[in-house]
N, C-alpha and C positions, 0 to 999 in steps of 0.2 A: 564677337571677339575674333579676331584674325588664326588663321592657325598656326601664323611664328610665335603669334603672342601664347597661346592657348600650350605649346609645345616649353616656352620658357618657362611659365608659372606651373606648368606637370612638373618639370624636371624640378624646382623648387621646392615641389614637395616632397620629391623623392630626393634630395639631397638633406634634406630636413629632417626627413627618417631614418637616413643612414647615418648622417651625425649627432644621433638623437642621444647625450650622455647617457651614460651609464648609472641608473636613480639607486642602486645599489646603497642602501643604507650601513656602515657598518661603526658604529658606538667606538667612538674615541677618536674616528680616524676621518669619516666625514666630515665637513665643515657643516656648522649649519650657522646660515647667516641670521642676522634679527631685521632682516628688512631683503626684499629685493622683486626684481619682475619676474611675473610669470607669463613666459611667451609661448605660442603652439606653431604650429605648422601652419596658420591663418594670418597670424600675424606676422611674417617671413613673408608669406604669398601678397600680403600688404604691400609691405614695405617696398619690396621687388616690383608690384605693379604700379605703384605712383611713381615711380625710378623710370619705368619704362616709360611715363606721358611725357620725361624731362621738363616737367613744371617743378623747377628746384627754389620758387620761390614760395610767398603764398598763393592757393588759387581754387580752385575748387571745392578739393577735400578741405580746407581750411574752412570754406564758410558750410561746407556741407557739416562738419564737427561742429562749430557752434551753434548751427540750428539744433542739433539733435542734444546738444548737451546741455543749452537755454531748455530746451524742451524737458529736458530730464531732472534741471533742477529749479523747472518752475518761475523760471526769469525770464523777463521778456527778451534780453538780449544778451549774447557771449562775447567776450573779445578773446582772441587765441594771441598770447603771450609766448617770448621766448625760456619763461621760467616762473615759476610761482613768488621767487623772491622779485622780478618785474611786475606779475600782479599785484605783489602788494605797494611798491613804487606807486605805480599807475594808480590804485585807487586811493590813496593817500594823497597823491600831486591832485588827482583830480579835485581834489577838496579846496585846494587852492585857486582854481581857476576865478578871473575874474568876472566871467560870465555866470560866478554865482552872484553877482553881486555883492550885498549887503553880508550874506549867509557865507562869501568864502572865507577861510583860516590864512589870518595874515602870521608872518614871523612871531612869534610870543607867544601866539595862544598855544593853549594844554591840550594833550591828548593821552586819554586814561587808559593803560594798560597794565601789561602783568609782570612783576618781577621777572619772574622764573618762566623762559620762553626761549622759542629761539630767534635768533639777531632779528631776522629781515621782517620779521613783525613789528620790531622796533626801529631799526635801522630808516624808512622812510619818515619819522618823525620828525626825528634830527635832520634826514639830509634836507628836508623843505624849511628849517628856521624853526620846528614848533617844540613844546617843550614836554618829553613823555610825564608822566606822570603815574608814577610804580605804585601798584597795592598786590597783597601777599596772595597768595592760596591755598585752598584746603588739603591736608595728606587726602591721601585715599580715592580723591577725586582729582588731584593736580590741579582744580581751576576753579577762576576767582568764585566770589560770590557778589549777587545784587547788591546785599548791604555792604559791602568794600566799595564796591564802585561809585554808590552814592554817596557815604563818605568821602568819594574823593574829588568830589565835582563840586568847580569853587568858581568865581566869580570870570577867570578867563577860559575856563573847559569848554572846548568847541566841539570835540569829538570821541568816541571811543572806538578802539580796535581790540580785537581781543580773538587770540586764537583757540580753537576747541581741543583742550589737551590730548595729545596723543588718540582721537577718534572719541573720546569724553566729551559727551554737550556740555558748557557752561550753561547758566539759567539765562539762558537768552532773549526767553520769551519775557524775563523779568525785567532784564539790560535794555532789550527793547523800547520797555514801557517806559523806563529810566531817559531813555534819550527822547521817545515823544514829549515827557513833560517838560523835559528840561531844552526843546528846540537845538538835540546835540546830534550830528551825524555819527554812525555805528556801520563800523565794518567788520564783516565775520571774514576771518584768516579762518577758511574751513580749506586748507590743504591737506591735511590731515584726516577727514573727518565726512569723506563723500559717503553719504546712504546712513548716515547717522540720523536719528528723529528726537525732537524734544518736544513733549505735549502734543505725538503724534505726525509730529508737523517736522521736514525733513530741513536738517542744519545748511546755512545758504540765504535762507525764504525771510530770514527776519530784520534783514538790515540792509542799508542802502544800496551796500554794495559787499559782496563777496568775493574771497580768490582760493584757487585750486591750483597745487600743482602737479604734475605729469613729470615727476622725479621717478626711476625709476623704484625708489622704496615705496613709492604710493600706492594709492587704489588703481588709477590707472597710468600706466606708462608711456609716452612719447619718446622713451629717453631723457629726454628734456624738454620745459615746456612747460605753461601754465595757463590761467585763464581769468579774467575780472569777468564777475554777473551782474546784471540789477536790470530792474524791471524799471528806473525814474529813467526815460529816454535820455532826457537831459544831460544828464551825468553818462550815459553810456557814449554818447557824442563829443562830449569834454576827455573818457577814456580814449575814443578813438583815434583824438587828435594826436593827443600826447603818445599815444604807441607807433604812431603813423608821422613822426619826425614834427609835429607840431604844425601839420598844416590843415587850414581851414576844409581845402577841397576832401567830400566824401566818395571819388571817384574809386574802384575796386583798383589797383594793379594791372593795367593792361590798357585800360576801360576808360573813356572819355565823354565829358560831358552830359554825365549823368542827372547833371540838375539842369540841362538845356541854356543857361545862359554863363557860360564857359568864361568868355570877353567880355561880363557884361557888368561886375563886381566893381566897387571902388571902397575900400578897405585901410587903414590907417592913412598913409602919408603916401600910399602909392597912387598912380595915375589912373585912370579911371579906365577900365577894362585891362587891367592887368589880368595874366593869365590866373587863373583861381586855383590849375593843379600847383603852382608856386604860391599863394599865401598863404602865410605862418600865423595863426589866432595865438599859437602857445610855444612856451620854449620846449619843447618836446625831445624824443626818441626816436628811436628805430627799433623797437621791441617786438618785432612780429615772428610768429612761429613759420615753419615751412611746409608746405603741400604733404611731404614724405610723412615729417611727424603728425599732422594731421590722419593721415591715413591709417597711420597703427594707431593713432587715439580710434578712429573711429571701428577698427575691430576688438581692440578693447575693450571699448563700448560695450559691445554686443555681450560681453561677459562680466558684467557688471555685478550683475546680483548675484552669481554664483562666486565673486570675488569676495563679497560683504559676507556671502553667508558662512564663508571659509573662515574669516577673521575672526568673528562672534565665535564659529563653534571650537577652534582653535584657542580664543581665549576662553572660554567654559571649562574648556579642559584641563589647561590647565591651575584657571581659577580651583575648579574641585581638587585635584591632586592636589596642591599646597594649601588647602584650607585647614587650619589650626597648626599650622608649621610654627614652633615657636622662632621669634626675634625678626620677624616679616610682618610689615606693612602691605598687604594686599590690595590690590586695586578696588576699587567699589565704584559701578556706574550712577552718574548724578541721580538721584528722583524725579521720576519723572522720565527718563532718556530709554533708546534704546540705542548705546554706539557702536558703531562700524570701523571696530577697535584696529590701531595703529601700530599697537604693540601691548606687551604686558609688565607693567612699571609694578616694580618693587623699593619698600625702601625697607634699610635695616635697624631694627631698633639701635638707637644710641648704648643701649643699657646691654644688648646681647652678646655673650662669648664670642663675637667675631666680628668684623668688620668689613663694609661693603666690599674694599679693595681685596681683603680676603677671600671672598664668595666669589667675586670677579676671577682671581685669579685663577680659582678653583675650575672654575667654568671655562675659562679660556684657555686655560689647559688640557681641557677637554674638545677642544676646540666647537665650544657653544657661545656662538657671538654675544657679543652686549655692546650694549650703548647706555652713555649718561642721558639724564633726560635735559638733551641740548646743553644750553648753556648754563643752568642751574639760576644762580642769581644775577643776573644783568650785569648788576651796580657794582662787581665787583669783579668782572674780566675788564681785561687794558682797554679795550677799547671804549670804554665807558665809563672809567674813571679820569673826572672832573669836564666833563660833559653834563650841560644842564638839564638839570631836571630834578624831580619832586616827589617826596614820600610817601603816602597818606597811612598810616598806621605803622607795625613795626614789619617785617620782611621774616620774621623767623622759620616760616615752615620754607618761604623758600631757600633758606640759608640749611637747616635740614636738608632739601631735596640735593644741594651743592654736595653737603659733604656723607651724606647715607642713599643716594637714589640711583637707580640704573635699569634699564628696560630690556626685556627677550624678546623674541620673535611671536607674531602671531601671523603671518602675510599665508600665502594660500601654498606656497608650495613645500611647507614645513607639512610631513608625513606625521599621522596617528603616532608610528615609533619614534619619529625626532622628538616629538613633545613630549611623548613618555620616558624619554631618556635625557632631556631636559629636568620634566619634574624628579626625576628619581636621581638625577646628579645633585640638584639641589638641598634635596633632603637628607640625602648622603652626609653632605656636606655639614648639615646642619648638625643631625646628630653628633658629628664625630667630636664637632665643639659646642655645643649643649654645657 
């Protein structure tokens, strides 16, 4: 490292520490958010030294991050996304490629999801021609179950998508087995839900393809940013295209000729040695993340497990404190799971002296964030009303979730005191209308 370099990233640190907020806790007056990042002085020294290579496009740190993050969730290959809601694009189009043959999802066919989610789970269904196909979920766990899903799989179901609620494994090792019998593709929306395990085995690993994103409320942050995984090469080639403006050539950014016969291709209807960095296999994108966000992903990285182990004990917490709170629906992790909780979902009994909006307001007044849990039920925000699609049983608990559910914070930089003053505003509250 050069000594101007070495002189800029010191003073970065030291500008770091002297801006360092003031963590000063003080009940009623602090905000405490229900989601957000936690950066250090490493990830500042990041971001600052990919700044300094002026690789502002993708480049290095880019593929240097999906090596290590393929590695870390056991997939043979990463693609780095400009957002989680592009990975789920990307791995939904990819399903369509004609280079699956026989196997791609033309315009009509079904793909079985979940009422109660958020859009961009759903959202690539619709925008490729296919048609979602809504089943309910469980309180307590917020997500589907196997026998939904296979009640809902009918004569044009090609695929399932299903996201892991708020860092809650779905039975995916069941869903799984569910799409090998039935020759159905399966994508885990695990944005939510990084370092999460089901039957031991970490959420990601069970389906064809996977997406994560790097939203600042995540497990880890880029700012912005996401990621498609899967281990079938094939499909990760079919992702690559279509992020990559839909062109044949697998050339890096910079980098030519990487398959040695450049001139040597002849491809649709064009002339034979047409250059191959210009042919287009797919109608594709420009989804690619940049070198910088790469770089704070991949210090982020590096604190990964002491992010998950925050969240768990952060929700324990306070699981314990509101356990037997009357007119609350408490969370319960699926059987079987250990989640890499996202938040901490509540819902209010219908029958209780008060109501969500009530307790909300209680809280927000207090200035302790909340959030609905997303969108509650699909099929009944404008953007989804008389847009096709299909029912399989009734919707009621997620119709519940719409009009009694809402979620608090569990992310890592919520203090022992914020959560205690969290659960103890709660219960306040509760008593007072009891």
């Amino acid at each position: 490292m050069s000594d101007n370099k070495e002189l800029v990233l010191d003073t970065v640190r030291r500008y770091h520490r002297e801006t360092a907020p003031d963590r000063e806790f003080v009940p009623g007056v602090t905000e405490i958010w229900p989601s957000g990042a936690v950066l250090d002085e490493e990830d500042r020294v990041a971001i600052v030294e990919a700044a300094l290579t002026m690789r502002i496009a993708a480049g290095p740190s880019s593929k240097k991050f999906e090596s290590a993050f393929a590695k870390r969730l056991k997939r043979r290959k990463a693609h780095l996304t400009n957002s989680g809601s592009s990975a789920n694009l990307l791995a939904v189009s990819a399903l369509t490629s004609h280079q699956l043959g026989d196997r791609r999802l033309q315009p009509g066919d079904e793909v079985i999801t979940v009422a109660a989610g958020f859009p961009t789970t759903v959202n690539p269904i619709l925008q490729n021609g296919l048609i979602p196909v809504f089943v309910d979920v469980d309180l307590t766990t917020y997500n589907t179950t196997a026998d939904r899903v296979a009640r809902a799989i009918g004569p044009k179901t090609r695929a399932i998508i299903i996201a892991h609620a708020l860092g809650n494994p779905f039975e995916v090792a069941e869903v799984a087995q569910l799409a090998k019998d039935h020759d159905l593709f399966l994508i885990e929306d695990n944005c939510d839900a990084v370092g999460s395990t089901y039957d031991g085995r970490i959420t990601g690993t069970f389906g064809d393809m996977t997406t994560v994103s790097f939203y600042p409320a995540h497990h880890l942050t880029m700012g912005e940013g996401g990621c498609v995984l899967t281990s079938n090469l094939g499909l990760a080639r079919i992702v690559e295209s279509l992020r990559d403006w839909g062109r044949d050539c697998w050339c890096e950014p910079g980098k030519n000729n990487t398959c040695f016969k450049r001139f040597e291709y002849q491809m649709g209807n064009l002339p034979a040695g047409y250059d191959h960095k210009y042919i287009f296999s797919h109608v594709g994108y420009n989804l690619k993340g940049t070198d910088i966000q790469a770089a704070l992903g991949l210090a982020q990285l590096a604190k990964l497990d002491g992010f998950i182990e925050a969240r768990r004990r952060n929700w324990r917490r306070l699981r314990e404190a509101l356990d037997g709170v009357p007119g609350l629906l408490l969370p319960e992790p699926t059987p079987r799971s250990e989640p890499s909780w996202f938040g901490f979902v509540i819902t209010v009994d219908p029958e209780a002296g008060f109501t969500r909006a009530e307790l909300v307001a209680h809280l927000e007044e207090r200035k302790i964030g909340t959030r609905r849990l997303f969108a509650g039920n699909l099929t009944r925000q404008p953007a989804y009303i008389g847009r096709p699609h299909r029912v399989v049983g009734d919707l009621t608990n997620s119709d519940i979730i719409t009009e009694h559910t809402f979620w608090i914070g569990v992310y890592p930089g919520l203090t022992d005191e914020m959560l205690d003053y969290m659960a103890a505003t709660i219960k306040e509250f509760v008593a007072q209308h009891g």
